[in-house]
N, C-alpha and C positions, 0 to 999 in steps of 0.2 A: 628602155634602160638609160640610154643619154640623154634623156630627156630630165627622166628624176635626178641625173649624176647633176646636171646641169642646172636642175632646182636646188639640191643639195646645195654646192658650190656658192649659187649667190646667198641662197638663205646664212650662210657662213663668213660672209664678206658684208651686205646689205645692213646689218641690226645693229651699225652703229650710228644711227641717225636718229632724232627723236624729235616727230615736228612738235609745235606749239612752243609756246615761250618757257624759258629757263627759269625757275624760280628762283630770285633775289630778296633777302628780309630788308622790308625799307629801314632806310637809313635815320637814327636815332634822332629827334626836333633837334633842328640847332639851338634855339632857346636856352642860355645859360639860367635862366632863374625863373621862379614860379609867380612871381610877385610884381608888379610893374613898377613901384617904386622901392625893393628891396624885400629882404626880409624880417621877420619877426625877430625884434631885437632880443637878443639873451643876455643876462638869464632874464625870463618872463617872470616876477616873483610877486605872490601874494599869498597870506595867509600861513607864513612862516617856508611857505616852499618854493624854492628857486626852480624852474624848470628850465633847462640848458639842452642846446642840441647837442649832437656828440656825432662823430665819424661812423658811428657802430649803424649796422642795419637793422632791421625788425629779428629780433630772437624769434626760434619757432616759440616756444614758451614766455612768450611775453606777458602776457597776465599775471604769470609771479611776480609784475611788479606793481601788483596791486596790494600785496602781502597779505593775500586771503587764503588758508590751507582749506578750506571748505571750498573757496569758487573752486582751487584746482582739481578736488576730488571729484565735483560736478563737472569739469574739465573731462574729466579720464572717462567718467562715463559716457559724457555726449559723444566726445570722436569713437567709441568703440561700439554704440548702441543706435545710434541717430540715423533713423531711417532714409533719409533726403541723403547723408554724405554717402550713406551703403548702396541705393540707387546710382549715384555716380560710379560710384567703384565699380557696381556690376555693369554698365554702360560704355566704361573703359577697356574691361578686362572683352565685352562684345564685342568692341571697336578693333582691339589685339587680336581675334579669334577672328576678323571678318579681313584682317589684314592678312594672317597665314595663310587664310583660306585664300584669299585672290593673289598671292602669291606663287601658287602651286601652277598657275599658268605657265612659267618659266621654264617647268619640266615636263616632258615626253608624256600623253597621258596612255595608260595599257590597260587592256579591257581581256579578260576571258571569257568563252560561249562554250557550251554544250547546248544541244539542241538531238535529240529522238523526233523522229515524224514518222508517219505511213501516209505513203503516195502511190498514186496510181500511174500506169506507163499506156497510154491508148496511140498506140503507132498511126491510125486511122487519122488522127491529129497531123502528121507530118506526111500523110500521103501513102503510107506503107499499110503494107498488109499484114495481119496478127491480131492475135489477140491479148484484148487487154490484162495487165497484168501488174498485180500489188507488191509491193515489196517495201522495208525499212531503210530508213536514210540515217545512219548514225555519223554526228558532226563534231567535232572538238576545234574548238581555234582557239587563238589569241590577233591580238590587233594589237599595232600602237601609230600615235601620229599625237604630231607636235606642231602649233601653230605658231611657224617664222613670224617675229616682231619685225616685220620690213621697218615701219615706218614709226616704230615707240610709245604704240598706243597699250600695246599692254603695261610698260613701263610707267606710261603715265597714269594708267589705272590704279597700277599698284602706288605708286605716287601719290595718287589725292586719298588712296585707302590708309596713306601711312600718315598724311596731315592729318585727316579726322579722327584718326587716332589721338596725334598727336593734341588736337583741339581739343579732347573726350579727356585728355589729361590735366589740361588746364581747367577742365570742367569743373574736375574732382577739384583740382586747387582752390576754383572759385567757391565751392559748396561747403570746402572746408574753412575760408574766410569769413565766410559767410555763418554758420555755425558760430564760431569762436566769439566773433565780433555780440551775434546777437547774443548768445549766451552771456557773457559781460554787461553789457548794457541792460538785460534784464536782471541782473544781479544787483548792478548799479541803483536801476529805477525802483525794485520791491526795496531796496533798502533805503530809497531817497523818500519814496510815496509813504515808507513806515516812520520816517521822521516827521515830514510835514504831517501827518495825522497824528502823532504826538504834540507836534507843536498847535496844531487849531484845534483839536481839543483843550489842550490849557486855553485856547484864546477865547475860546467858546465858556470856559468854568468864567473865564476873568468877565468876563462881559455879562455873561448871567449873574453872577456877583453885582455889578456894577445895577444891572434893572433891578434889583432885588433892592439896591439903596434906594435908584431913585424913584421906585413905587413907593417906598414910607416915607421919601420926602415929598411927594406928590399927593398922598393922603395928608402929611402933616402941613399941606399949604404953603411949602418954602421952595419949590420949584414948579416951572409948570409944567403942564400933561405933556405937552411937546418932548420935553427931555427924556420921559418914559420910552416915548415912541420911536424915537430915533436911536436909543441903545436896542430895542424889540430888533428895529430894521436891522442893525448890525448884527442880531444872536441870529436871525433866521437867516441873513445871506451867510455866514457863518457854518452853521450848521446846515444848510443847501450846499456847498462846498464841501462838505465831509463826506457822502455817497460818491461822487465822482473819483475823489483818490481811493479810498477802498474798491471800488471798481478796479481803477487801472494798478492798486497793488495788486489786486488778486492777477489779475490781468498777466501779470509777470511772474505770481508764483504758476500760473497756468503753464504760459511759454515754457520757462525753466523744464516743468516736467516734458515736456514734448519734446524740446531739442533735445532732452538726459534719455528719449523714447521711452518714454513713461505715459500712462494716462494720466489727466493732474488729479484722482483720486488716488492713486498710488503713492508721489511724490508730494514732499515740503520743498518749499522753498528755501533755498542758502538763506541760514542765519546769520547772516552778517550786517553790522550797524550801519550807515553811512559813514561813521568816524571810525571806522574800522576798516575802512579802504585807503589805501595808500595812494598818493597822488603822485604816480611817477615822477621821476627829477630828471633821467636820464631822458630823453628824446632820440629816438632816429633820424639821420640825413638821409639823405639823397639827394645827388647830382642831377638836375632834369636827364640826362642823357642815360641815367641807367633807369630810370622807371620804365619806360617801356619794357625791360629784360626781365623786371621785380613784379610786375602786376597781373596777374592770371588772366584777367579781361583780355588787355592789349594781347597778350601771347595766344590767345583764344582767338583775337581778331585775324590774326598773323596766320595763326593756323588754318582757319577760314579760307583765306585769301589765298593762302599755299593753293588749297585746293581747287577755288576756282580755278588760277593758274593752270594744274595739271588737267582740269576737266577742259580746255582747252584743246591741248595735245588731243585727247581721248577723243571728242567731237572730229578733231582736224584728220587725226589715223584714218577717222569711220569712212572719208573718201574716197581715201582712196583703197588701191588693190592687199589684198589679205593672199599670204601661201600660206597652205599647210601641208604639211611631207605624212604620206602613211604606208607603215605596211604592213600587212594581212598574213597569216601562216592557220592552215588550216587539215585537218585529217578527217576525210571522208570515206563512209562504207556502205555496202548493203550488210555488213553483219559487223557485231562489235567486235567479237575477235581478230578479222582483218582491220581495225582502225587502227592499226600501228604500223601495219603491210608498208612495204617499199612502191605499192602503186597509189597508196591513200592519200599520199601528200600533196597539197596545191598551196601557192604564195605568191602574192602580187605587190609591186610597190609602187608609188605612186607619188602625183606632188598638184596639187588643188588650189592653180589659180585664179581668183575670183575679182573683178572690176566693177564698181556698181556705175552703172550707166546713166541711168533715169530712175530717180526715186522720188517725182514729183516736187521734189524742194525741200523734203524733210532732211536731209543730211545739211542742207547747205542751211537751212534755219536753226536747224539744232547747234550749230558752230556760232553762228549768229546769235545766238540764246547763249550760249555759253561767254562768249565776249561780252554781250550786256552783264551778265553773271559776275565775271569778274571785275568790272566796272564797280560793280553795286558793294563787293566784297573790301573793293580799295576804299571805296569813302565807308564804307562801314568801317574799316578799320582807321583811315584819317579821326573819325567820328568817336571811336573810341577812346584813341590820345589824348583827342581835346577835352575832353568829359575828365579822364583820370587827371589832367592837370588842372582843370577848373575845381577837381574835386580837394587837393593839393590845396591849392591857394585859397580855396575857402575854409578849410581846415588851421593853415596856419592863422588867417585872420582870426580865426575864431577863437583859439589859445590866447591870443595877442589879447580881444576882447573880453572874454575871460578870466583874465588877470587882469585886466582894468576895470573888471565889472568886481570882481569878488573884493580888492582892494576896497573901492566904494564903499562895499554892504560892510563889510567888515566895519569899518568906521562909524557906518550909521547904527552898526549893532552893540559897537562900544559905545558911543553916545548915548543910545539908549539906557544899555545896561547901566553907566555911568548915572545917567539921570534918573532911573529908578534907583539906586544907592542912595542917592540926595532927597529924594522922595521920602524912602523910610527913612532916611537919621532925621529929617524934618517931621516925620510920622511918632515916630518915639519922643521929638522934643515939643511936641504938642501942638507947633505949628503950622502943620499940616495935615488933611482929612483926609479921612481913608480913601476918596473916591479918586483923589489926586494919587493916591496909591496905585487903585487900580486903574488908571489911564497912564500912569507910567509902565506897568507891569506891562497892558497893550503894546503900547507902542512898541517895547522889545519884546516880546512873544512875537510881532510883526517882522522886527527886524532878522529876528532868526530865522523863520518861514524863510524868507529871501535870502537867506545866506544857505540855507539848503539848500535849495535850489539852483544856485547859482552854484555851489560845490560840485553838487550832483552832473549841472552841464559841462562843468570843466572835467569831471572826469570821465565822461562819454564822449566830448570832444578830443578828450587825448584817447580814447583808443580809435575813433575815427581816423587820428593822424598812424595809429602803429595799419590799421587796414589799407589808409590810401595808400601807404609806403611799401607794399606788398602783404606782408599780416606772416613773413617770416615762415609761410609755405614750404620755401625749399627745403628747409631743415628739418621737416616731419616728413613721418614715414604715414604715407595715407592714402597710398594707391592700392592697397592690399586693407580688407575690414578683416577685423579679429573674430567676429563671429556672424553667420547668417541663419534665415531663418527658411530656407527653402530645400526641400527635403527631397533628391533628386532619385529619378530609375536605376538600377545598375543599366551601365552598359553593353 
């Protein structure tokens, strides 16, 4: 009994120690700017649209400001059907049930037994004389014992069980960025891929037009066969270009149905124009020093890293000595009637300390594996930072580009159209032939092509910049899915 008083005692004093290292969230890049000579001058404007950064951070509902009610509708369905972001959810909500669970360590654990047997009594065993003789053993107990945290390694278990939770959370965040972003962009692209095949189709009618002339000028002997063949070579690369965008439209009305978790026979794709998406004006900032706090990844890394940290502790605990306190209450009989009797009762307590001595080196390796671990975890997480800000800075250049690109086409598509206007009034004033007609019409059926396109990157690259900037996570509710498809036992 003063022996257990005695285990007691330090077990109660002992458990405020906890080896392995203290987990600290590294300290924010000092890096004030994303850019090495500055950044992207505002406002960035082309095509009638000033794009300006502003104070404000990524809305969660940021794609209303693409001013489409159709994407947003396809919006609602993807976060509440979208198999990948509901994988995450359930993944999370595992990570919270494996944390409860390994937190139960903390308290006393109690166990009840009943146990019946028939056993034999042969005295001849102990030297005595008799004979042998049967009888019934009826057993009732209860148990309880609790394993002292001397040295913090349950603590730290439960610790790296509560990062990976935590990491499992940023999962969901990421899957849900990830979602949105794609979803958009495939909105973006079936609506960009459906204009450029409007547009090479006309270019394809103009040109077939155009060999159509100069076949009867090539019969009537006023141009030669060359000039035939060189419009041919333009219709069929042409028209060899018109399979590939209907591929990669389809391509998007496919995706669409998939992130919306649809099969793509089930679902159309958002009917929205390309000029029927709005080119954000507003931008989001950010401080270098808060994106690590705003981007799922880094906070993923973080988490990560937490947990090497406490798998540390857990390694360092396993060296050393473990108590555990128990005690035993138990009611034995030869008949069930007496197992309540004043002579049934027996109870022991007790306290189980335990030193591992020699374990060949796997304790001392596995701590040693756990340090490289977390080594691996740091620069992973260094690795992540620098990626999200290269991602940053390639983003702003690319708006910057962007508006210096679309500027351009603009211009060259007004020249054109300009120079087809000059064309016909010279077509009507008899001065000019139809073919000069149709080579002006090209060349701006061309210019447009490129002005889609160039529209189209600019506004896939402005939702790249709302994603790298966080993609406005925090303000949606997305760690809980509105409906599942897994149809569980009772309990």
């Amino acid at each position: 009994m003063k022996a257990a008083a005695w285990a007691i005692g330090v077990a109660l004093v002992v458990p405020g120690c906890a080896v392995g290292p203290d987990f600290h969230a590294p300290q924010a890049p000092g890096v004030d700017r994303y850019l090495r000579d500055g950044e992207v001058a505002q406002p960035t404007s082309a095509d009638g649209v000033a794009q300006r950064f502003t104070a404000a951070t990524v809305p969660a509902d940021w794609w209303h400001a693409l001013g489409s009610p159709a994407l947003d509708l396809a919006m609602e369905a993807a976060i509440t059907a979208n198999p990948g972001l509901q994988q995450a959810q359930a993944n999370l909500r595992a990570a919270q049930d494996l944390l409860r669970a390994g937190a139960g360590v903390f308290y006393p654990q109690v166990a009840g037994s009943a146990d019946v047997s028939r056993q034999a009594a042969v005295p001849a065993r102990l030297g005595q004389a008799g004979v042998p003789s049967l009888f019934t053993l009826w057993t009732l107990g209860a148990s309880i014992s609790y394993a002292v945290d001397l040295f913090g390694g349950n603590r730290r278990a439960v610790e790296a069980l509560a990062a990976q939770a935590e990491g499992q959370r940023y999962a969901v965040a990421a899957a849900y960025l990830t979602l949105t972003g794609n979803l958009v962009n495939a909105v973006i692209a079936h609506a960009a891929y459906r204009a450029q095949i409007d547009t090479t189709r006309s270019l394809i009618a103009v040109v077939r037009e155009q060999m159509e002339i100069a076949h009867a000028q090539v019969e009537a002997g006023v141009v030669a066969h060359a000039s035939e063949l060189s419009l041919a070579a333009q219709l069929a690369s042409l028209e060899a270009s018109l399979p590939p965008l209907e591929q990669k439209r389809d391509q998007a009305a496919h995706l669409q149905a998939v992130l919306t978790g649809r099969f793509p026979s089930e679902a159309d794709a958002v009917d929205v124009a390309l000029n029927g998406l709005q080119l954000p004006a507003d931008l989001p900032s950010l401080v270098p020093s808060e994106l690590v706090r705003q981007r799922p990844d880094v906070l993923a890394a973080q988490a990560r890293l937490h947990q090497a940290s406490a798998e540390v502790g857990v390694a360092t605990a396993a060296m050393l000595p473990s108590l555990t306190l128990s005690a035993d209450y138990a009611r034995m009989s030869g008949r069930s009637a007496d197992l309540f009797g004043a002579k049934a009762g027996a109870w022991s307590v007790g306290a189980n300390l335990v030193a591992p001595l020699f374990e060949g080196g796997t304790l001392y390796f596995r701590r040693s594996a756990s340090r490289q671990a977390l080594q691996a975890a740091d620069a992973g997480y260094r690795q992540v930072v620098l990626a999200s800000f290269e991602q940053v800075a390639d983003v702003l250049r690319a708006l910057e580009h962007d508006a210096v690109q679309l500027d351009a086409q603009l211009r060259a598509q007004a020249a054109a159209s300009a120079a087809l206007d000059e064309i016909n009034a010279d077509y009507r004033a008899g001065v000019a032939g139809y073919l000069q007609v149709l080579s002006a019409d090209q060349q701006y059926q061309q210019a447009v092509l490129g002005t889609q396109q160039v529209r189209a990157q600019r506004l896939q690259d402005t939702v790249a910049l709302f994603l790298a900037l966080g993609g406005g996570w925090r303000g949606a509710s997305i760690e809980t899915p509105v409906a599942g498809h897994v149809q569980q036992a009772p309990d």
